[in-house]
C-alpha positions in Angstrom: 54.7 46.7 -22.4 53.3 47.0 -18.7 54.7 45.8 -15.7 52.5 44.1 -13.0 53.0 46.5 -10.3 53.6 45.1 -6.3 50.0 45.7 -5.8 48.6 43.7 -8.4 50.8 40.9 -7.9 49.2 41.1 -3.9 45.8 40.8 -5.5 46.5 38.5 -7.9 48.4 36.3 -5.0 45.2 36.8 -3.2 42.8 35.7 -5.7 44.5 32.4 -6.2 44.9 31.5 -2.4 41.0 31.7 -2.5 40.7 28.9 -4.6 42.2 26.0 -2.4 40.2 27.4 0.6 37.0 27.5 -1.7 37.8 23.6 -1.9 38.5 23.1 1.9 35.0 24.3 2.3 33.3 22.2 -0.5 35.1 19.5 1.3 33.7 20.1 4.3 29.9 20.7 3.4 30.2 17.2 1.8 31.3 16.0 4.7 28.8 16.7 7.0 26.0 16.4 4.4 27.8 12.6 4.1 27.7 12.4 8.2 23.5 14.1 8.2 22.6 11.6 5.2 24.1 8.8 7.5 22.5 10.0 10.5 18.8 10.6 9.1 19.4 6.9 7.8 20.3 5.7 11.2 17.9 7.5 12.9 14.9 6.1 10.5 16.1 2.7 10.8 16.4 3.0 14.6 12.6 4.1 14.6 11.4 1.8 12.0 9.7 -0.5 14.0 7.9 2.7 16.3 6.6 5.0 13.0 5.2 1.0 11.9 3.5 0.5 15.0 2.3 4.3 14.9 1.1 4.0 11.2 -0.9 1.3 12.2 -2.5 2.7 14.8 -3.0 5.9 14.0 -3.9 5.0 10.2 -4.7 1.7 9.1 -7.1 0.7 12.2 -9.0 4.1 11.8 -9.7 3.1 8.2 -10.2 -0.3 8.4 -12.7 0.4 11.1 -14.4 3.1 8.6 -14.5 1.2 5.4 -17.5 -0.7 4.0 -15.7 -3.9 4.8 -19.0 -6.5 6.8 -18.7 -6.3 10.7 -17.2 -9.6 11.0 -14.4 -9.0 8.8 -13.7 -6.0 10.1 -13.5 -6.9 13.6 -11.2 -10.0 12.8 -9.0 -8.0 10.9 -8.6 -5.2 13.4 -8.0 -7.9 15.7 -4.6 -8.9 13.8 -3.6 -5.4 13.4 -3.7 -4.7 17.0 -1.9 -8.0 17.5 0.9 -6.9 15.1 0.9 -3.8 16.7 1.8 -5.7 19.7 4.6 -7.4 18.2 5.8 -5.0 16.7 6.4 -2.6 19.9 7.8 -5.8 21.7 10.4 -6.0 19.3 9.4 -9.4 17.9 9.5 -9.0 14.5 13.1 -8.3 12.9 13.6 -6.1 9.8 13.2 -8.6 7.1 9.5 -9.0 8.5 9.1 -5.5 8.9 9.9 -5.1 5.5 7.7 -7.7 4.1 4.8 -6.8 6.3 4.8 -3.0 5.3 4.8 -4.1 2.0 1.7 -6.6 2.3 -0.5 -4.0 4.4 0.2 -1.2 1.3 -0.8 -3.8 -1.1 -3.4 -6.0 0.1 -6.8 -5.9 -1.7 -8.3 -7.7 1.1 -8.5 -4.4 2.8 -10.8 -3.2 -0.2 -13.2 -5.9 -0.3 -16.0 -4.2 1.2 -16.4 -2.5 -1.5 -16.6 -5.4 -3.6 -19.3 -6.9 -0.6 -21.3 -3.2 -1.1 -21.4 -4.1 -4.9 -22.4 -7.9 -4.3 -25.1 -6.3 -2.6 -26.5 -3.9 -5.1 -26.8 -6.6 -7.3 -28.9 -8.2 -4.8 -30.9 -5.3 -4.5 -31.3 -4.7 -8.2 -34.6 -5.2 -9.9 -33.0 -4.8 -13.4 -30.8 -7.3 -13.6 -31.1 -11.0 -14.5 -30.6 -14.1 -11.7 -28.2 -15.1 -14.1 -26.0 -11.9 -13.8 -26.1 -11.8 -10.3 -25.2 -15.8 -9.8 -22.1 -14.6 -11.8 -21.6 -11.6 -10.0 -21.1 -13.8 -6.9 -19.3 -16.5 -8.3 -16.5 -13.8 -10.0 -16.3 -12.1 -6.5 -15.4 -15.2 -5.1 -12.7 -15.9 -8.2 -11.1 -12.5 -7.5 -10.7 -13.6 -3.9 -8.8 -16.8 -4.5 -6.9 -14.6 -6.7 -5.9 -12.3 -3.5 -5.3 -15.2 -1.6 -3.0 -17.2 -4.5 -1.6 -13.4 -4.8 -2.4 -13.0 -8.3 -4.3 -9.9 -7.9 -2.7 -6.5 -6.6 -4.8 -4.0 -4.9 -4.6 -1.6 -8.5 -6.0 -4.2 -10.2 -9.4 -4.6 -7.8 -9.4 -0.7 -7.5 -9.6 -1.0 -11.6 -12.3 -3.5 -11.3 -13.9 -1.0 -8.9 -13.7 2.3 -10.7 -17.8 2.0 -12.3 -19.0 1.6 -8.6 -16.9 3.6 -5.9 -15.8 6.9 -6.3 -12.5 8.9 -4.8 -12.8 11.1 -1.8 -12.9 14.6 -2.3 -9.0 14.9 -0.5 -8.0 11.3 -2.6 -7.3 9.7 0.1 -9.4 7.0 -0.9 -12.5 5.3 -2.7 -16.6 5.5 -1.0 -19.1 3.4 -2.2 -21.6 5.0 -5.0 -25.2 4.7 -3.3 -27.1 4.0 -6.0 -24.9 2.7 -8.6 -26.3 2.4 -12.5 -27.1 -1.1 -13.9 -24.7 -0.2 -16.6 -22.1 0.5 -13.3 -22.6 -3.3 -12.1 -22.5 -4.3 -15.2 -19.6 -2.8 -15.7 -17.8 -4.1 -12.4 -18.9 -7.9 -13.1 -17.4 -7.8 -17.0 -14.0 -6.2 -15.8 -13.7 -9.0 -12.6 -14.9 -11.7 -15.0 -11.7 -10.6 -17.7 -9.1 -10.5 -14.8 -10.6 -13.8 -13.2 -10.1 -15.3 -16.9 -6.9 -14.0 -17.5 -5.7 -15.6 -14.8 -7.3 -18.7 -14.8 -8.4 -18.6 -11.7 -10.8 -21.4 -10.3 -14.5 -21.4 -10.3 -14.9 -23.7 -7.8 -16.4 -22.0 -5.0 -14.1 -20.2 -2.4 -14.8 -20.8 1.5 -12.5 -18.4 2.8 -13.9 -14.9 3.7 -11.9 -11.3 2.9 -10.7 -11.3 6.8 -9.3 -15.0 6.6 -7.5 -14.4 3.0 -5.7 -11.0 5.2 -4.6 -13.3 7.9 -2.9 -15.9 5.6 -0.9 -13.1 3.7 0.1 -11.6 7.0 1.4 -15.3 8.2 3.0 -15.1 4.7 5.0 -11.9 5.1 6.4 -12.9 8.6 7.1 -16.5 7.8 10.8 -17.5 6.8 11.5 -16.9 3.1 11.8 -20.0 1.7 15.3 -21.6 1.1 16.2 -21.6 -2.5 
């Protein structure tokens, strides 16, 4: 039978002192990956309202101002974001409105409704299809925009309604309008707003509110109080 000699008992002695420092250490990168988590989160919320204000100006005014949305909607609607802009680097909004209004401007298919408008207009501009199909192309455009404005349809439902006449951008940042779009692409667009309009029951009573006025009422929406329960 062996006997552990001094110098193995030295290395053995060493190899088991590593394993409580081993643990320090662990202890202390979970410490100050706690402490860097904490920060980063501070730091964001600290800037929250600035990056907002930035996003907006920087992103959402560029596109708005570049999408196929009509002049007058698009001036009215730039308008407000400019005016939010405002509020926002005043500090007049508080974080439960900067909450609510980041998540109204990423899902608001107001902003896509020139591309419905472009469509309304090809039908217009059609020479085969019936009176009949483009009196209910109008009249379903203006069913999907009482649905935007009751909040009954999300901004992936019109893009579905959409996908026959736009087309994504090369880079996917977005949709353009198809120039000449097919009969069987119109088509296409009214039967697909016509099912989500029915689905939902919306009304077919005609809607006097344009795209930039349905924007502004979800934006009063999303910094009004919540509601009591």
């Amino acid at each position: 039978m062996s006997e552990n000699t001094p110098e193995t008992e030295n290395k053995e002695q060493g190899q088991v002192s590593l394993v409580p420092a081993c643990l320090v250490v662990l202890m202390l990168l979970g410490v100050i990956l706690s402490v860097f988590c904490a920060f980063g989160s501070w730091y964001i919320n600290q800037n929250q309202p600035a990056i907002a204000a930035r996003s907006i100006r920087e992103q959402l005014i560029p596109w708005v101002e570049q999408s196929p949305l009509e002049p007058t909607d698009k001036s009215a609607i730039v308008d407000e974001l400019q005016t939010l802009t405002g509020q926002i680097e005043a500090g007049q909004l508080d974080e439960g409105q900067l909450r609510r209004l980041r998540f109204r401007l990423q899902d608001n298919p107001a902003l896509l409704w020139g591309f419905v408008q472009a469509t309304l207009g090809s039908f217009e501009k059609s020479t085969e299809l019936t009176s009949l199909e483009k009196e209910q192309a109008q009249k379903t455009a203006d069913r999907l925009l009482s649905m935007v404005s009751d909040g009954k349809l999300t901004r992936s439902a019109l893009e579905f309604i959409l996908q026959s006449v736009t087309l994504a951008k090369s880079d996917r940042s977005g949709l353009v309008v198809k120039e000449n779009p097919s009969t069987d692409d119109l088509r296409q667009f009214l039967k697909r707003g016509s099912e989500q309009a029915d689905a939902a029951n919306a009304s077919t009573e005609p809607f006097d509110k344009s795209p930039s006025q349905v924007f502004m009422l979800m934006i009063d929406e999303a910094l009004a109080p919540p509601a009591e329960q």
